[in-house]
C-alpha positions in Angstrom: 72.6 13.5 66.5 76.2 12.6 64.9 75.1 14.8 61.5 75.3 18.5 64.0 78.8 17.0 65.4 79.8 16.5 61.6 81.7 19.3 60.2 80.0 21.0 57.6 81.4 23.8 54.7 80.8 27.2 55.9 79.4 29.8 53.8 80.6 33.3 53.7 77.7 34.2 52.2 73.6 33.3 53.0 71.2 32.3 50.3 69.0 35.0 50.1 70.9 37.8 51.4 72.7 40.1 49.7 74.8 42.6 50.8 74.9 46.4 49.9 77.3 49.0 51.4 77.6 52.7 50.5 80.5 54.4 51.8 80.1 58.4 52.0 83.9 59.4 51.3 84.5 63.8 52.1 83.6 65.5 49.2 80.5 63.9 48.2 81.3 61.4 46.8 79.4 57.7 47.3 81.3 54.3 46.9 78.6 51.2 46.5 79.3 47.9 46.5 76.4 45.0 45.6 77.1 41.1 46.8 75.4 38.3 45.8 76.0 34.8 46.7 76.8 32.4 43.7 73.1 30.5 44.1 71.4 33.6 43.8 69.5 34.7 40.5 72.0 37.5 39.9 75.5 35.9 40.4 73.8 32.9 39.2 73.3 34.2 35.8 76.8 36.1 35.9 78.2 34.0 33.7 75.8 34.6 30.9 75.3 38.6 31.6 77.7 41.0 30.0 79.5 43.9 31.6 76.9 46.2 29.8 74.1 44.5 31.6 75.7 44.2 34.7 76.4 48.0 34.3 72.8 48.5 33.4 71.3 46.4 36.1 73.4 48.8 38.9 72.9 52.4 37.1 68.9 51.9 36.7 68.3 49.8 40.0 70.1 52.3 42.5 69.0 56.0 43.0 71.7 57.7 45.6 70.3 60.8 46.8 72.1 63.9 48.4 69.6 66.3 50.2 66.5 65.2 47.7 69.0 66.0 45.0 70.2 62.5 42.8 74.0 61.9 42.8 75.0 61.4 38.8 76.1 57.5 38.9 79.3 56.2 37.5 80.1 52.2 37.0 83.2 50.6 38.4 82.9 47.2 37.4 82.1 43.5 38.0 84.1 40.8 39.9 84.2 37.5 41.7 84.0 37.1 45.3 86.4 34.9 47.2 83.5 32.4 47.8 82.6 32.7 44.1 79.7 35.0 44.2 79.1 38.5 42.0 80.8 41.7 43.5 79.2 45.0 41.7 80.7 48.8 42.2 80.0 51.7 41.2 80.4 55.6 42.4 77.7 58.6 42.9 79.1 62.3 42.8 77.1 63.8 45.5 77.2 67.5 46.3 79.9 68.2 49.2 78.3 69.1 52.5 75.2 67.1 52.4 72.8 66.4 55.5 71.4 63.3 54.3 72.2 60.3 52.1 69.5 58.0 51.0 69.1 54.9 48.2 66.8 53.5 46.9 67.2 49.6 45.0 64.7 49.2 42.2 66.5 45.7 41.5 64.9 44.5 44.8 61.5 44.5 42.9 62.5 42.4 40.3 64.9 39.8 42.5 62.8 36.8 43.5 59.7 36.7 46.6 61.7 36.6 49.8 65.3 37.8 49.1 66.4 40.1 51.3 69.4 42.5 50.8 71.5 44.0 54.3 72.2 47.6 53.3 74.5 49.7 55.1 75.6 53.5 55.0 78.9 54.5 56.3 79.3 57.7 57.0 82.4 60.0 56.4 85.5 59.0 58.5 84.9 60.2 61.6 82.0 60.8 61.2 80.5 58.0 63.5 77.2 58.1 61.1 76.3 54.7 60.1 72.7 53.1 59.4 71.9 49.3 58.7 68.8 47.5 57.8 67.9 44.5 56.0 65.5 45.4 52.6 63.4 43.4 50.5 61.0 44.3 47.3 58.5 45.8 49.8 61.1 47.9 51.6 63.9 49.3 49.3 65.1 52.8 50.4 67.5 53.3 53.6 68.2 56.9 54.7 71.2 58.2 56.7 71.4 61.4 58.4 75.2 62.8 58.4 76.1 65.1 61.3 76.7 69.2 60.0 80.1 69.3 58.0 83.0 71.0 59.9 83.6 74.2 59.3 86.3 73.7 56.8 83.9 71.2 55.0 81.2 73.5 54.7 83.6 76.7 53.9 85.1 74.1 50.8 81.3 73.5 49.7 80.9 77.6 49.8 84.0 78.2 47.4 83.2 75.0 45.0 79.8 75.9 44.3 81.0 80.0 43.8 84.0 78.6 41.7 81.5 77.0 39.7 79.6 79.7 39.3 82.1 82.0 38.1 83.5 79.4 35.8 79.5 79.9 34.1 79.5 83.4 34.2 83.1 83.8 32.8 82.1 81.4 29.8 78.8 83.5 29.5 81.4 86.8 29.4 83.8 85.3 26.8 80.8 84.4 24.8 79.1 87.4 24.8 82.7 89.2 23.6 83.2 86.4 21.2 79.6 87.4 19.3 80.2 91.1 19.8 83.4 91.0 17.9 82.8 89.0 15.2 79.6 91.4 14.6 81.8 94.4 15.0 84.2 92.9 12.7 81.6 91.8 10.0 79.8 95.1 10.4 83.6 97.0 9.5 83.6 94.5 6.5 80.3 95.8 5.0 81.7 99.4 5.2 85.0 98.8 2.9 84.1 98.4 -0.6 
């Protein structure tokens, strides 16, 4: 009975349970952030894994998906937690104006029987969109439906994807003039003795 009236050292962090958070910024753009206590297999191993595989464990274990479409990946870095476990980040450019987000974590698979990872996705600001659910190896993809983009938002997404496309079809253009001259110019060549 004395033992639970003992003070005991609190842990910011359960064995077990990891913690994932996407954050859906405006633009597209995906901000993920992995946690692993010190005791689990991950953080535990830290020490001995360098940045490359750290990198390599968070760009081929997490798919972010915008609309069906995957978000191209990008790797932030490692760090240590205030309670000394493993902090991973990294950033998916998603297409502006997207309906739904959804990831999938491959690394639950291979993390041992019975961990358990608390996955959140936060929606734009103000957008009041969140989702939260706690996955395993059986369960790894979480899904969040975003509201329709404002106006403004959506009107931006029209212009960026016809800016793009212009930006293609001028390069195409300036190609196409490039070749025609320098065949008009070898062609004149040929002609003078």
């Amino acid at each position: 009975m004395a033992s639970l009236l003992l003070p005991r050292p609190g842990r910011a962090h359960t064995l077990g349970l990891s913690v994932a958070e996407l954050t859906v910024a405006p633009g597209g753009r995906v901000d993920a952030r992995l946690t692993f206590a010190t005791a689990e297999p991950l953080a535990g191993a830290a020490p001995r894994l360098a940045d490359s595989d750290l990198r390599a464990f968070v760009l081929d274990g997490v798919d972010v998906f915008a609309d069906g479409t995957r978000c191209a990946p990008g790797w932030l870095g490692s760090s240590v937690t205030e309670s000394d476990g493993l902090q991973l980040e990294s950033s998916y450019d998603c297409p502006a104006g997207a309906t739904t987000i959804a990831v999938t974590l491959y690394y639950l698979s291979a993390l041992p029987r019975g961990h358990r990872e608390v996955v959140r996705i936060i929606g734009p600001p103000g957008s009041n969109a969140n989702v939260e659910a706690v996955l395993s190896g059986e369960q790894r993809a979480l899904a969040l439906k975003l509201p329709p983009p404002s106006p403004e938002v959506a009107e931006r997404a029209r212009k960026e994807r016809l800016g793009r496309r212009l930006t293609w079809l001028s390069a195409a253009f300036a190609a196409a003039m490039a070749a025609l001259f320098v065949w008009r110019w070898r062609a004149t060549r040929r002609r003078d003795p």
